[in-house]
C-alpha positions as CSV (number, residue, x, y, z in Angstrom):
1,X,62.9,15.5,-1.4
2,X,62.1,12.1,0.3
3,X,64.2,12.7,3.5
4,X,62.4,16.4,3.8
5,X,59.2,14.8,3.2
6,X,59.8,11.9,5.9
7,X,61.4,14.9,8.4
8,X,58.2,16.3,8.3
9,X,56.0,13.3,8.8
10,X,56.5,12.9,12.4
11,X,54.8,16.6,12.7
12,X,52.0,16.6,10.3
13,X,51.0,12.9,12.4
14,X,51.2,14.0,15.4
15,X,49.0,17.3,14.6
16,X,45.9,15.1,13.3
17,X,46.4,13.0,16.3
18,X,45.8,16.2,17.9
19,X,43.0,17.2,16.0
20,X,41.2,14.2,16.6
21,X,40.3,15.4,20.0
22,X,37.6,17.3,18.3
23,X,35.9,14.6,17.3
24,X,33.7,12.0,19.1
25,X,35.2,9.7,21.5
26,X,32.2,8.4,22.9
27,X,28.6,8.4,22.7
28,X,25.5,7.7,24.2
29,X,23.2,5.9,21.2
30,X,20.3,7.6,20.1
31,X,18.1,4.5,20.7
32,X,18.6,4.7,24.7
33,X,15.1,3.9,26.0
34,X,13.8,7.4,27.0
35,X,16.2,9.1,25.8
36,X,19.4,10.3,27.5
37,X,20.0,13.6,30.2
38,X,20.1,16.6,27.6
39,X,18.8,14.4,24.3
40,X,15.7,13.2,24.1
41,X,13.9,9.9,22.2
42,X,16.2,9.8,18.8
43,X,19.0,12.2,20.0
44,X,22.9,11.0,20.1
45,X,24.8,12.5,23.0
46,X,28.6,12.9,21.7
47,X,31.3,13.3,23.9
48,X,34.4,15.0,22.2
49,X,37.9,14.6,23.3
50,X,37.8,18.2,24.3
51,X,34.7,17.6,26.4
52,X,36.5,14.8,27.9
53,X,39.8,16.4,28.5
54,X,38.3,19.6,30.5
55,X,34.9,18.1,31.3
56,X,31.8,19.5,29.8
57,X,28.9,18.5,28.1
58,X,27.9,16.3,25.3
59,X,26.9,17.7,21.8
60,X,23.3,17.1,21.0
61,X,21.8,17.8,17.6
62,X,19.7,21.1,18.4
63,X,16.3,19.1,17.3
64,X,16.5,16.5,20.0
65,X,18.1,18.7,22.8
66,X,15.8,19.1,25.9
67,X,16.3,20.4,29.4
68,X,18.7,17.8,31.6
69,X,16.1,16.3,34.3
70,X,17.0,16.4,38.1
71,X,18.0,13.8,39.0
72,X,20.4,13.5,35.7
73,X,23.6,15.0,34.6
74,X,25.0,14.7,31.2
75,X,28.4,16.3,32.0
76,X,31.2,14.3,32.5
77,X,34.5,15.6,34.6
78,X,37.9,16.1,33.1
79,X,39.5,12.9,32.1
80,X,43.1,13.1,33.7
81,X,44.4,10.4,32.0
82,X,43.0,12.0,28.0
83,X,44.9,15.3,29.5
84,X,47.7,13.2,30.1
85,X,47.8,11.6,26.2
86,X,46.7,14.9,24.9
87,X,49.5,16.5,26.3
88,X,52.2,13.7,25.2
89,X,51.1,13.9,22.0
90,X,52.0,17.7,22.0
91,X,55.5,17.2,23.8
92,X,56.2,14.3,20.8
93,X,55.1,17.0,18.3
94,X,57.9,19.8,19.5
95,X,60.5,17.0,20.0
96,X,59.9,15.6,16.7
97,X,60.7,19.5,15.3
98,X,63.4,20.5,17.9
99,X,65.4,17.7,18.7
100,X,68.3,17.0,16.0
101,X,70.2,14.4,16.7
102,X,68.2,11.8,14.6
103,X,68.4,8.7,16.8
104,X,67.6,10.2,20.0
105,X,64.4,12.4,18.2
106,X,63.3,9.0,17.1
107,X,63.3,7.7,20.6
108,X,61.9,10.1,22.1
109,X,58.8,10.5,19.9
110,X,58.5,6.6,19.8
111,X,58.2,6.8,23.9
112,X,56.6,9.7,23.7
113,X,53.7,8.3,21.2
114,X,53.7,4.9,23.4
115,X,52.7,6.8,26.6
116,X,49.8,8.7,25.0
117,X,48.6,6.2,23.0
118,X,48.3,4.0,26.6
119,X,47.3,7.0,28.7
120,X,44.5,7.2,25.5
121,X,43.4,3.6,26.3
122,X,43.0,4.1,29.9
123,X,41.4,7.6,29.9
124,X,39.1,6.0,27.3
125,X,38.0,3.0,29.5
126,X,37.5,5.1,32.6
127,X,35.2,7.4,30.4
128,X,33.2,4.2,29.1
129,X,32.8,3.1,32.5
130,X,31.5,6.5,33.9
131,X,29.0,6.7,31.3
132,X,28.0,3.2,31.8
133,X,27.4,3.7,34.9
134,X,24.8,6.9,34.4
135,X,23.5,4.9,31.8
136,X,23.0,1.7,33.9
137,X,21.2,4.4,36.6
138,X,18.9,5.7,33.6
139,X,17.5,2.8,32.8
140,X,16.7,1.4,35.9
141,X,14.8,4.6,36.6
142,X,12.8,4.0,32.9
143,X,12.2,0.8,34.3
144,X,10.9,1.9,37.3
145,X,8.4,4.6,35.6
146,X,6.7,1.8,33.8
147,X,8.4,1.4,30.6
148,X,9.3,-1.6,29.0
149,X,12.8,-2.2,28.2
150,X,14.6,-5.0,25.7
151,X,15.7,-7.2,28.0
152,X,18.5,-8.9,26.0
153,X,20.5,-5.2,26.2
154,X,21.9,-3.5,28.7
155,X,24.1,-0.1,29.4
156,X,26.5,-1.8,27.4
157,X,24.9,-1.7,24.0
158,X,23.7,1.6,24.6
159,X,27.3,3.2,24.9
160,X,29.7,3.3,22.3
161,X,33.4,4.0,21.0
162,X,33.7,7.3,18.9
163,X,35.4,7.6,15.3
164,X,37.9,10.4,17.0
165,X,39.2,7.8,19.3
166,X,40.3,5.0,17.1
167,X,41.9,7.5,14.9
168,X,43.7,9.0,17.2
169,X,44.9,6.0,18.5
170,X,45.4,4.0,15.2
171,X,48.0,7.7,14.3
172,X,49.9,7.2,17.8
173,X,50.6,3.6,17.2
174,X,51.7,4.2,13.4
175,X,54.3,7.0,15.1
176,X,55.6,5.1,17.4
177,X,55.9,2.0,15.2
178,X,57.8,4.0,12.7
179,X,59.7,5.9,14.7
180,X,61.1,2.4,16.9
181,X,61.8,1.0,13.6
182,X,63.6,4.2,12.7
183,X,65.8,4.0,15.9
184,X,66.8,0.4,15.5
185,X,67.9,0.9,12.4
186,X,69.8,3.9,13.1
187,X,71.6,1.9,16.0
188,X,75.7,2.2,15.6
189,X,77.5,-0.7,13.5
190,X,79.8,-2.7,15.0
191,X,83.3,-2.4,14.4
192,X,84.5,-4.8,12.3
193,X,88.4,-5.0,13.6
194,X,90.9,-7.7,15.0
195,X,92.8,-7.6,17.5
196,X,96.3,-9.7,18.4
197,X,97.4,-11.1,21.2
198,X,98.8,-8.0,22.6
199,X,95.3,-6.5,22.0
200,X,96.8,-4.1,19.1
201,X,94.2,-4.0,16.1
202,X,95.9,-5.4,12.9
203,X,93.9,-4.3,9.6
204,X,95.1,-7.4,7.9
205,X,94.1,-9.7,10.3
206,X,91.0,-12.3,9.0
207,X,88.8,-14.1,10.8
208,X,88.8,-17.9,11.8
209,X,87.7,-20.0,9.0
């Protein structure tokens, strides 16, 4: 029961890891002086891992939405390197079902995991930065109209780290930890024989001292 349970732990992993992309992986707070593109004074603009992946726009809660100015644009475009971990994480999820020879499935799921989980980190970066960036442009624009801003914060403070990315990531690194662990130990002994002088194996031969 144990060993069907732990055959199937790999998958069922791997899914949520999947499933995380649903949640948010980054947001603009809803304290951003003026608000932010789509959200208005008091409205959070969440970025999804699906948004990110095909590029889209931000979920805003329906009593704070409000038409994007301009000179503003709250969509972001696809994240090639979130694509990239999204679709590792689904090739480690088949292997981890199809492949049966045990040592080799653990490998490749461990490499597979340790790939997303750093395509994850560098697609997530790269999406801070761009947002950051807009961010960074808003407020200098707020600034410019007049209002005042807190002068110990910056774009920085205003852009944060969603719950569906630290999951993710936290599962990916768990996979891959178990499943290198798993392949090390499955590693073949080593033989344990003596040879003689004329390099023939003699079973009652022992060992010096």
């Amino acid at each position: 029961m144990v060993r069907k349970a732990g055959r199937w732990l790999n998958p069922v992993t791997l899914t949520l890891a999947v499933l995380c992309f649903v949640l948010p992986f980054v947001s603009v707070s809803c304290d951003t002086p003026g608000g932010y593109a789509g959200a208005d004074v008091g409205g959070t603009s969440s970025y999804n891992g699906v948004a990110l992946v095909v590029g889209g726009e931000p979920e805003v809660d329906e009593a704070h939405r409000r038409p994007v100015p301009p000179e503003e644009d709250d969509r972001l475009p696809p994240q090639a390197a979130l694509a990239g971990a999204l679709l590792a994480i689904l090739a480690a999820a088949v292997g981890s079902v199809t492949i049966g020879h045990k040592r080799t499935r653990r490998a490749a799921v461990a490499v597979l995991a340790l790939a997303a989980g750093t395509a994850l980190l560098v697609g997530q970066v790269l999406a801070l930065a761009e947002l950051r960036v807009r961010v960074s442009d808003h407020l200098t624009r707020v600034a410019q109209s007049g209002q005042q801003l807190d002068p110990a914060k910056n774009a920085d403070d205003y852009v944060h780290t969603g719950p569906g990315f630290l999951l993710c990531l936290t599962l990916l690194v768990v996979v891959a930890i178990v499943n290198g662990i798993g392949w090390w130990r499955l590693r073949p002994a080593p033989a344990l024989v003596a040879h003689g002088p004329s390099g023939a194996t003699d079973p009652w031969a022992r060992a010096p001292g």
